[in-house]
N, C-alpha and C positions, 0 to 999 in steps of 0.2 A: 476435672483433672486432679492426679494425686498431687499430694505436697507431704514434702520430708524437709526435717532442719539441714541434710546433710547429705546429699547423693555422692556416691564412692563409685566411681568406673574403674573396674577391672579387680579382679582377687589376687592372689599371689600373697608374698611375704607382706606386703605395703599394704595391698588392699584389706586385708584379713587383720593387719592390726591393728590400722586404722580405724575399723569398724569395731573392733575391744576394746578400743580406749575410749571412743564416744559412747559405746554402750554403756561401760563403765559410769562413764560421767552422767549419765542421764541424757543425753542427747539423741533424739530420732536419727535413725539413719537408714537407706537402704544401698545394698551394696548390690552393684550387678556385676557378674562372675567373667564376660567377655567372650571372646573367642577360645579362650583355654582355659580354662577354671582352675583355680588350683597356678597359674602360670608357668612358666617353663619347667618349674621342678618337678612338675608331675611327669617327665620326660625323662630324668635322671636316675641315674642309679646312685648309688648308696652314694651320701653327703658324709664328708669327715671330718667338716671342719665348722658347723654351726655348733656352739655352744650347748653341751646341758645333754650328748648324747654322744658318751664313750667308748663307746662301740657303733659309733655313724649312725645314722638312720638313711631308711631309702625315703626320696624326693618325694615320692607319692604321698607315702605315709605321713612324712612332714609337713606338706600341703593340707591333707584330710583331718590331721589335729588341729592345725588349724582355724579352720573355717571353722569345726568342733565348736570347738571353744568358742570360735567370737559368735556362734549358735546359742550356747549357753549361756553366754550374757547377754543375752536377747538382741543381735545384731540381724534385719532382715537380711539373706542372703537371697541372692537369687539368680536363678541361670536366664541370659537374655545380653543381649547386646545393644550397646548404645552406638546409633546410626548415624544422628546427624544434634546437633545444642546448640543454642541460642546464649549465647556470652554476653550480648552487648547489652545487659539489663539483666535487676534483681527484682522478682527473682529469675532463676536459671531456669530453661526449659530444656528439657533431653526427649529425644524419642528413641524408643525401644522398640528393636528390631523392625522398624521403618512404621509403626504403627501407632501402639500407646504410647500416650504423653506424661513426664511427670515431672512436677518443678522442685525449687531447691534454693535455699538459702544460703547456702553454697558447695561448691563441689570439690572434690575431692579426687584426679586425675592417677590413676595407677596402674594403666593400660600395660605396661613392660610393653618389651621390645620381639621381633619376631626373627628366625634367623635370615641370614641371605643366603642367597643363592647366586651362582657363579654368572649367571644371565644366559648362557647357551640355552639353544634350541632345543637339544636333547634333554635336559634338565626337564621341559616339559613333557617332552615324550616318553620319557622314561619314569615319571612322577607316579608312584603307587607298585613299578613293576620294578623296585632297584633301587629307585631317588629317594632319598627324605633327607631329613636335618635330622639334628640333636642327638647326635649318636657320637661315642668316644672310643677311642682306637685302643683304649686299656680292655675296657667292655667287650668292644668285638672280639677281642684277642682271644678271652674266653668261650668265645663260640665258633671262632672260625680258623681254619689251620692256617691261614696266612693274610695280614691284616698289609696292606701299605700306607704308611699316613704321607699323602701329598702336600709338600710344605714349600709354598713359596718362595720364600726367604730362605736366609742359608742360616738360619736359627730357628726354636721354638721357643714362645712366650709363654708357656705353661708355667704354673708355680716346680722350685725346684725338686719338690719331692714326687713329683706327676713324671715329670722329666728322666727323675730316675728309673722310676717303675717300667715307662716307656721304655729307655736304653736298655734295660736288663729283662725285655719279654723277646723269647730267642722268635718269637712267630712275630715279629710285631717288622717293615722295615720302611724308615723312614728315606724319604727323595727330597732332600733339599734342592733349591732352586730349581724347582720343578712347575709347570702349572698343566692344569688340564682345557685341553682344547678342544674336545669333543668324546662323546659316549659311541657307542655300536653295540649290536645284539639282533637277533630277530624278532624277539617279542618283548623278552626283556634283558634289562642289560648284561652285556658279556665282556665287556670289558672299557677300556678307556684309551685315548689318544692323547699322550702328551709330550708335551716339549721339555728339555733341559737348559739352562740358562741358556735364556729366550735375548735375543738381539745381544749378543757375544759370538767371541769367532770359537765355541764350542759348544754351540748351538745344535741339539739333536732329538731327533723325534724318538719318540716310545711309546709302543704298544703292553697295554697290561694285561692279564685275564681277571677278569673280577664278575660276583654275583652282585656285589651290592653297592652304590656309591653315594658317602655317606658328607652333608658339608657341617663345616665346624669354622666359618670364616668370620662370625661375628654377628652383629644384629641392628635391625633399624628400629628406631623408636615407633613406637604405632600413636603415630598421634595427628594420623591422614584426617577421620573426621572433625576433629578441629578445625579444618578451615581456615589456619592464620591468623584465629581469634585469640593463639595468646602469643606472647614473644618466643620464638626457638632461637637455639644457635645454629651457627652453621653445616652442624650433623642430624639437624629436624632433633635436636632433644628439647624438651622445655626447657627456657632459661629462668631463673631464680634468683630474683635478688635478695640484698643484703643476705642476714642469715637465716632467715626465717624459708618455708616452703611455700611460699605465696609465689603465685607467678604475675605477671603483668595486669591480670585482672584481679581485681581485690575481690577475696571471696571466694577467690580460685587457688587449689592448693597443688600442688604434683608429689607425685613421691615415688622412690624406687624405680626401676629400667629404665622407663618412661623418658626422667629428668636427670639422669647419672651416666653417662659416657665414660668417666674415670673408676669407678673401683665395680660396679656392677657384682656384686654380692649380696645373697641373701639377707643374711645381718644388715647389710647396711641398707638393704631395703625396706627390711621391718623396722628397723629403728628411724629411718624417714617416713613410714606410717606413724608412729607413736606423734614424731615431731608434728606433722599434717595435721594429725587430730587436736592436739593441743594448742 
């Protein structure tokens, strides 16, 4: 079986710097990349507000320096997925992609979070032909003559400068107190069935025409293989005590999406990688 001082699951902001800073230090480590390498950024478009890049950088790019880097200080990276791990003993055992074994003097948890989806039926059926996540209504705006952002609430949570940009895209229009109750199309999607404040006495259905429909409703922590082997809270995120990034098992660290429900930013993800390693 292999052995590392330090197994890192999952890349992204966390995982990628946490594997630079143990490189740094001299400390083995091998990082496995997950289901999305690179993590949700590799999804986005141009980033404006990470540090150190005044004219934004696109998400991809920022991910693939990255990893770069923590390449360059000699951090194993590697694409593969960790299955199923053994917590209740040191050292740690993981298996990758249901098969090879490798142990661990301790780990390093950096999985981030995946988006949700609305639960309808059609979500399934329409998945690849119309459906996907992580797409943003400034973005599409750019591509398509008429953009609708379907908005729950009778507000949006965006930062205020997002908010702007929204209100003043003449193609862009937003449906407050709105939700969606179902898709239609023949092969793929043609439009959507929704309601307007829903259990009120102005309560009304609407019909939309759309090519593509896009969710942006938030995200679940991916921390299903774990198996209840470390403490979460009540949203499935790891919990973390005091201040350090140890979670319930000593020797087990989290950082980034994964363990943060409250501010879910890059920065703040790589900067709880640097913590994690240290």
């Amino acid at each position: 079986m292999e052995t590392t001082k330090c197994l890192i699951i999952g890349s992204g902001p966390a995982g990628y710097t946490a594997a630079i800073y143990l490189s740094r230090a001299g400390i083995s480590s091998v990082l496995y990349s997950g289901i999305q390498p690179g993590g949700q950024l590799t999804q986005t478009t141009t980033i404006e507000n990470y540090p150190g890049f005044p004219q934004g950088v696109e998400g991809f790019d920022l991910m693939e320096n990255m990893r770069q880097q923590a390449v360059n200080v000699g951090a194993e990276v590697r694409n593969g997925i960790i299955t199923d791990i053994d917590l209740s003993k040191r050292p740690f055992v993981a298996t990758v992609d249901g098969t090879s074994t490798i142990s661990a003097d301790a780990v390093i948890i950096a999985t981030g979070a995946s988006a949700k989806y609305l639960g309808l039926a059609d979500e399934q059926k329409y998945a690849g032909m119309g459906v996907s996540a992580c797409e943003e209504a400034y973005y599409l705006s750019n591509l398509a003559k008429k953009v609708y952002m379907i908005v729950r609430k009778p507000y949006l949570r965006a930062s205020a400068a997002m908010q702007q940009r929204v209100n003043e895209k003449e193609n862009i229009e937003i449906l407050y107190n709105t939700n969606t109750v179902g898709l239609f199309g023949e092969q793929f999607v043609e439009g959507a069935h929704l309601v307007q404040f829903k259990g009120t006495d102005k309560e009304q259905m609407l019909d939309i025409d759309i090519d593509g429909f896009f969710l942006a409703i938030g995200h679940k922590p991916n921390t299903d293989f774990l198996k209840g082997q470390v403490a979460l809270d009540e949203q499935g995120y790891i919990a973390l005590g005091g201040i350090t990034t140890e979670t319930s098992v000593k020797g087990v660290f989290a950082a980034g999406d994964v363990a943060d429900p409250h501010y879910r930013q890059a920065i703040v993800a790589a900067g709880s990688g640097c913590r994690a390693a240290l």
